[in-house]
N, C-alpha and C positions, 0 to 999 in steps of 0.2 A: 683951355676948354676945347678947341678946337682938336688939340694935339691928341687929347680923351678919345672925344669922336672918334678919329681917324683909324686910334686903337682899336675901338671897340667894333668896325663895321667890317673886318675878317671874319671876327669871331661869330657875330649876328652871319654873315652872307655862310657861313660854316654849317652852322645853325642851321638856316633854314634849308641848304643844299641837301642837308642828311635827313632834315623830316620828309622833302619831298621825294629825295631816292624810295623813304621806304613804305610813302605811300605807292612809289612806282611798284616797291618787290610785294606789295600787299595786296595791290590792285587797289590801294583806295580809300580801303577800309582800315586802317591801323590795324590795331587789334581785335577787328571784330570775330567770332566764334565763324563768321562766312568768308573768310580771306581766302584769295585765289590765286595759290599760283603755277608758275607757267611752266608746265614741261613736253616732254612728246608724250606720254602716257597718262589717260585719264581710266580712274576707275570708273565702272557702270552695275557691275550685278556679281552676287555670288550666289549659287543654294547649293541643294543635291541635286544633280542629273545631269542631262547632258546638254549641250546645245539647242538643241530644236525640243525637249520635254524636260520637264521640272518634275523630280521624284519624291514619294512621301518617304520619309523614313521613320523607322522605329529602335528604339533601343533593342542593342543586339544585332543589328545588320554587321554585316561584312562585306567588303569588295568595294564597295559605293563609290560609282560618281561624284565627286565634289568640283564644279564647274566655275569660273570665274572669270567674266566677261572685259575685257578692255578696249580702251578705242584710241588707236594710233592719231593724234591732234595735235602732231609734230608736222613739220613742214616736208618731212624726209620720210624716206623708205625705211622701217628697223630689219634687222634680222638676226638670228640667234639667238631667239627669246627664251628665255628659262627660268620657271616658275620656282619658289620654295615658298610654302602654307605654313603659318603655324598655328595652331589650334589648340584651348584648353584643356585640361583633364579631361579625362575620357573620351578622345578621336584621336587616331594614332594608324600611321599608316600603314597598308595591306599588309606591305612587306615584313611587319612584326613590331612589336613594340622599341621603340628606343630609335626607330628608322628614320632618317628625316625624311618628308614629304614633297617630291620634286615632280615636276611636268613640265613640257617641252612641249613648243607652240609648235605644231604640221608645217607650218612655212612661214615665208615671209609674212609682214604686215604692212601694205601700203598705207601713205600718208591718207590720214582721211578716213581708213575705214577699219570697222571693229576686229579683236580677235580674241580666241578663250585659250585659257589652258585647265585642263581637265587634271585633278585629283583623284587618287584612288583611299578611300577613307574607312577605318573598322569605329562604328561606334558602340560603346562598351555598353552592356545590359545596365548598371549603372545610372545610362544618363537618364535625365527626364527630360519630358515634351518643355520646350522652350525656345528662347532666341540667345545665341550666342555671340561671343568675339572674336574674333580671329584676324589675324596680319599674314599678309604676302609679300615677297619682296620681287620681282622681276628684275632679271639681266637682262640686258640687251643690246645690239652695237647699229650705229647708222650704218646705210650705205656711204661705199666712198667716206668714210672715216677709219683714220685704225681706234682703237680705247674700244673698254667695255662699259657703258652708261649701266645704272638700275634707279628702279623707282622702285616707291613703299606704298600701299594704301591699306589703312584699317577700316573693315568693315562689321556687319552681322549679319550671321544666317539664322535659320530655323534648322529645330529638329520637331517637324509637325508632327508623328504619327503616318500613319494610313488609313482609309476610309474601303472599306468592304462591305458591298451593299449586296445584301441576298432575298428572295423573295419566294414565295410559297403561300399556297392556299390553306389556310385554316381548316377545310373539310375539302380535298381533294376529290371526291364523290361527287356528279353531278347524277341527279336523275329526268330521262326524256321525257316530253310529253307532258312539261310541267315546266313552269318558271322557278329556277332557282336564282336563291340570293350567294352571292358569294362574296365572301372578305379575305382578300390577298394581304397578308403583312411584308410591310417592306424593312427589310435591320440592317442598320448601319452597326455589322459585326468588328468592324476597327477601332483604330485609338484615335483619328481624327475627328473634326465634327466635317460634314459637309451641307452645303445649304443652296437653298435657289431649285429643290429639287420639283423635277415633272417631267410625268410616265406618261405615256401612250401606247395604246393598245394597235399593234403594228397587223396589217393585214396581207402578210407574203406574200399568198396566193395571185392575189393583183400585184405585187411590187413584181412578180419573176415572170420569166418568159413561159407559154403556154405549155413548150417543147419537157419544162422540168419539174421534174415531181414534186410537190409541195408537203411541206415538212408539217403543217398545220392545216386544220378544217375551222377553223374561226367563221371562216367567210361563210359555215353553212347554220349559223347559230345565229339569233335576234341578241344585238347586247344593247345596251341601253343607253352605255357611257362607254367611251374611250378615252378619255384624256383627264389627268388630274394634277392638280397642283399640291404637292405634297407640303413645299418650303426647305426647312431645317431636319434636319436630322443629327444627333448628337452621337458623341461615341456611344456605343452598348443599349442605341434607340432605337424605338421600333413603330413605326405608322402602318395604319392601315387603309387600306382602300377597299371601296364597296360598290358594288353593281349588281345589279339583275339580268338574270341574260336565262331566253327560253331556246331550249331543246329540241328539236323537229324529234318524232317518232323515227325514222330513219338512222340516226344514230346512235341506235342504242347499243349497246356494247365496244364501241369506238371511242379511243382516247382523243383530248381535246387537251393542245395544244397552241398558248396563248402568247403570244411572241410581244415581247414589250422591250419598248427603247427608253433609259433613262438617263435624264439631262443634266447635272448639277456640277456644282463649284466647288474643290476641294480646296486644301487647306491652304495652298499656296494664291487660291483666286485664281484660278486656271478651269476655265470650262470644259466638260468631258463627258461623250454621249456611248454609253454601252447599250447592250442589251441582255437581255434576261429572258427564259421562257420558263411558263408557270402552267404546269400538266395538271391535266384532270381526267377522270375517268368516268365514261355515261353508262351507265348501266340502265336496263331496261326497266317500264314501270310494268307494276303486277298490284291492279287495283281489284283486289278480291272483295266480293260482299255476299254475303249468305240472306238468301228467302226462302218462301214459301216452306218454313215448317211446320210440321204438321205430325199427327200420329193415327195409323191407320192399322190393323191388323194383319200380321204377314203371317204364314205356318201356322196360324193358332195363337202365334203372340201377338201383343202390342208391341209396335214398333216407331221412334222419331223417324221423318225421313225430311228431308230437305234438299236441297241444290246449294249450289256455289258458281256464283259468274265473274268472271276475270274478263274487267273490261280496259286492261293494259296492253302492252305491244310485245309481252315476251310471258313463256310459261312460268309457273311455279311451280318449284321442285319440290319432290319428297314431302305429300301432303299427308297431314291427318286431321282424323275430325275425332275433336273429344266432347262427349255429351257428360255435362257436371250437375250436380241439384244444388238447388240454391235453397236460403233458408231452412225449413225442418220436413223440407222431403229427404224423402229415404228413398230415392234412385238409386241406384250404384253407378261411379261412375264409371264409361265405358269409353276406347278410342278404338277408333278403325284408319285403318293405312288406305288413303284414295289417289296416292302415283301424284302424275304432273296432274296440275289445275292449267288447263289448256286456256287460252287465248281465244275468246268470244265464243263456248262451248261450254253450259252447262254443266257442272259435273254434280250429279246426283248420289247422295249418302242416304245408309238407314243403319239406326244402331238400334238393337232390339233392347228393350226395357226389362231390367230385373229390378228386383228390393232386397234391400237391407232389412231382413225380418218379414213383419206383416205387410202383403202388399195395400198401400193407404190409394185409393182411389179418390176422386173430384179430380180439383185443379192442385198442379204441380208447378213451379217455379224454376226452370234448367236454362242452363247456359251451355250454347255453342259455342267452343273452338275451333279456330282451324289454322294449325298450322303448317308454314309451309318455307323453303328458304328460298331466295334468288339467287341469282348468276353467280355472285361473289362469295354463296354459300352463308349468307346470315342470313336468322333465323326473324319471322315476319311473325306477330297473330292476328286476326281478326275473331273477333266476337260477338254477340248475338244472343241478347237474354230476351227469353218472353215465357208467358203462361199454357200451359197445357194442362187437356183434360184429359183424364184416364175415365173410361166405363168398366164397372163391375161388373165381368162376365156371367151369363147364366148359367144355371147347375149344370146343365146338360155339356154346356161349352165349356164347362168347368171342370168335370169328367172324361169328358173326350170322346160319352159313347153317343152314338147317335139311333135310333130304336128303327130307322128309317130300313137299316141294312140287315136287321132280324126279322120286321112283320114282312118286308115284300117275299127272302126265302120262302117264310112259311106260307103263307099266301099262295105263291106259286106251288108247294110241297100236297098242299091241302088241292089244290086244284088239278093235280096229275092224279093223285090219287082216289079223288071223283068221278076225274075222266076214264081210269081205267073200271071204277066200280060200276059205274054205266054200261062199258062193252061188255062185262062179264054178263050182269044182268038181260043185256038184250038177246046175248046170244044162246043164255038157259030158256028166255020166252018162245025165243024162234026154235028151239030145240021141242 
C-alpha cells in the first residue's frame, strides 16, 4: 500500500506543477475568453485617420489613412518596427490590388510608452457602412538583443460614412423696417448620422479687433434667439431652426450675413465645432396705400383722381395706376404710367372716364390699381375698391356751346353802332 503511494505522488506533484504553470501562462484565468498574456507589445486602437484625428470614410475612398495604435509594455526599448494589415474583401492597399499592406514605425519605441503605424488603405465602392475584422502582425527587435520578435493582435474597425452639414435659409429675403420670421434648415447631406447637435449664432463684429473689417452686420439687427439645441441629425436629414429678428430702416439694400458655429459628434464619437455662414438679403420696404378718391371735372370730362403715399424707406419703381369697373358698370378700363412712388411724397393720379356704349350715370363700383416693382425688380399691387358717383351733364355742357360768348359780341356790336347813330344825328341838328 505504502509502495502505491509513493508511486503515485510524482505523478499527482506532476499534475499539479502543470496546472499551476498554466495558470501562471493564463494569468489565472485557465480558459477564460479574458486570458492575458505577457509580451512587450499591447494592442490599443485601430480606425481611419491618423494619429491626433479619426476620419469618416465612405465607400470608394482611396489613399486613406489606416492607423493602429500600440503600446510598448515591455520592460526594454524595441526598434525596427514593421507593420503588415491584413483586411477583408474589399480594402486593398494604395499601391494596387494584390499589394500587401506594410508600415514602418518613425522611430524607436521606448519601454512604457505608446506608438502607431500608419496604413495607406483603397476601399472598394462595394463596401458598406459597418464594423469590420482585420489582423496585424508587427516585427520587431530589442535593444541590445540580436533576433527579430513579432507579435499578432485581431481587432475591428468601422467604415462609418461621413457627415456633411449644410445650411441655408428657406427665404433668403429679408425686408427692413419690419420683423421678420426666418427658418434656417440645417442637412446632414452625408452617409453618417451625427448627434449632440447645437448652433450659435456668432457675433464677429465683437469677437475681432476694431482695426479689421467685419465680414457681417448681425450686430446691427434685433434677433431674438441665438442659440439652439438641434440633437441628432440622420444621414439625408434635415432640421430646422426658427427666429425673429427686426430690421433697422438703415439697412436696406445691405446683405446680412449670419455667422454660426456648430457643435456635434460624429460617427466615431469625436466632438467637432465648425462654422457655417447663412446670407440674406434686406431690401427696402415700400408701403404704398391709395386715398382720397374722388371724381371731379377736368377739360370738360369727368375724371377719377386720387394720391398714393409710400410710407417705406425706399422708392417704387416703374408705377402704374389702372382704373377697372366692377360689377355691371360699363367704365372702360384705363392705366396711366406715374414713374417712381417716392418715399413720403404724395404722388397724385387722374384717369379720365369713358364708357363702354351708353354712358350709365349715379353710382359706379371701380377698382384702383397700382402697380409698381422694387429694388429686386418684382412686381408689388395694391388695391383700392370704392363707389363713385357720376352727374349727368347739362345740355348746354353737353354741347359744349355756351350763348355767353355770342349775346356779349352782339351786345357790344349793337352798342357801337348806336353810339355812332347818335354822333351822326347830333351833328345833322347842329348843322
Amino acid at each position: 500500500m505504502i509502495t502505491k503511494l509513493l508511486f503515485l505522488l510524482p505523478i499527482v506533484a506532476i499534475g499539479l506543477f502543470s496546472n499551476a504553470y498554466a495558470q501562471i501562462e493564463s494569468g489565472g484565468f485557465g480558459d477564460s475568453p479574458f486570458e492575458r498574456k505577457f509580451g512587450d507589445i499591447k494592442f490599443l486602437d485601430a480606425y481611419f485617420g491618423t494619429f491626433n484625428e479619426k476620419l469618416e470614410v465612405n465607400p470608394g475612398d482611396k489613399n486613406m489613412p489606416f492607423t493602429v495604435i500600440f503600446a510598448n509594455v515591455g520592460t526594454q526599448d524595441i526598434s525596427g518596427i514593421r507593420g503588415q494589415l491584413s483586411m477583408p474583401l474589399g480594402f486593398s492597399a494604395s499601391d494596387g490590388p494584390g499589394s500587401l499592406i506594410f508600415s514602418d514605425a518613425v522611430s524607436n519605441s521606448l519601454a512604457g510608452e505608446n506608438f502607431n503605424l500608419i496604413f495607406y488603405v483603397n476601399v472598394d465602392e462595394q463596401v458598406t457602412l459597418g464594423q469590420y475584422r482585420a489582423s496585424t502582425k508587427v516585427d520587431y527587435s530589442r535593444l541590445r538583443e540580436s533576433g527579430q520578435r513579432n507579435a499578432f493582435a485581431d481587432f475591428s474597425f468601422k467604415v462609418t460614412g461621413d457627415s456633411i452639414i449644410n445650411m441655408r435659409a428657406i427665404d433668403p429675403i429679408l425686408i427692413s423696417l419690419k420683423t421678420n420670421h426666418i427658418i434656417i434648415e440645417v442637412a446632414n447631406d452625408g452617409t453618417a448620422p451625427i448627434s449632440g447637435v447645437d448652433i450659435q449664432l456668432a457675433n464677429t463684429q465683437s469677437e475681432r479687433a476694431s482695426t479689421t473689417q467685419s465680414i457681417t452686420n448681425v450686430e446691427n439687427v434685433v434677433i431674438l434667439k441665438s442659440d439652439w439645441d438641434v440633437g441628432s441629425i440622420g444621414p439625408g436629414e434635415k432640421k430646422y431652426l426658427e427666429v425673429d429678428v427686426y430690421i433697422p430702416g438703415t439697412l436696406g439694400g445691405d446683405t446680412l450675413r449670419a455667422p454660426m458655429v456648430v457643435t456635434y459628434f460624429n460617427a466615431h464619437g469625436d466632438k467637432h465645432t465648425i462654422s457655417r455662414i447663412v446670407d440674406f438679403y434686406i431690401k427696402g420696404l415700400i408701403d404704398a396705400r391709395i386715398f382720397n378718391v374722388d371724381v371731379i371735372e377736368l377739360s370738360g370730362q369727368q375724371t377719377v383722381i386720387g394720391e398714393i403715399i409710400n410710407e417705406g424707406n425706399v422708392d417704387g419703381l416703374f408705377g402704374f395706376v389702372t382704373l377697372e369697373p366692377l360689377g355691371d358698370s360699363n367704365i372702360v378700363p384705363k392705366t396711366q404710367f406715374i414713374d417712381e412712388i417716392e418715399v413720403d411724397a404724395p404722388v397724385p393720379f387722374n384717369v379720365p372716364i369713358e364708357f363702354d356704349g351708353e354712358p350709365q350715370y349715379d353710382q359706379h363700383d371701380i377698382k384702383i390699381i397700382v402697380r409698381y416693382k422694387d429694388d429686386l425688380r418684382e412686381e408689388h399691387f395694391v388695391t383700392h375698391e370704392t363707389t363713385i358717383t357720376l352727374e349727368e351733364p347739362q345740355l348746354g355742357e353737353e354741347s359744349g356751346f355756351d350763348p355767353t360768348w355770342v349775346i356779349l359780341p352782339a351786345a357790344a356790336g349793337v352798342g357801337i353802332l348806336g353810339f355812332h347813330r347818335y354822333q351822326k344825328n347830333k351833328k345833322e341838328v347842329e348843322a
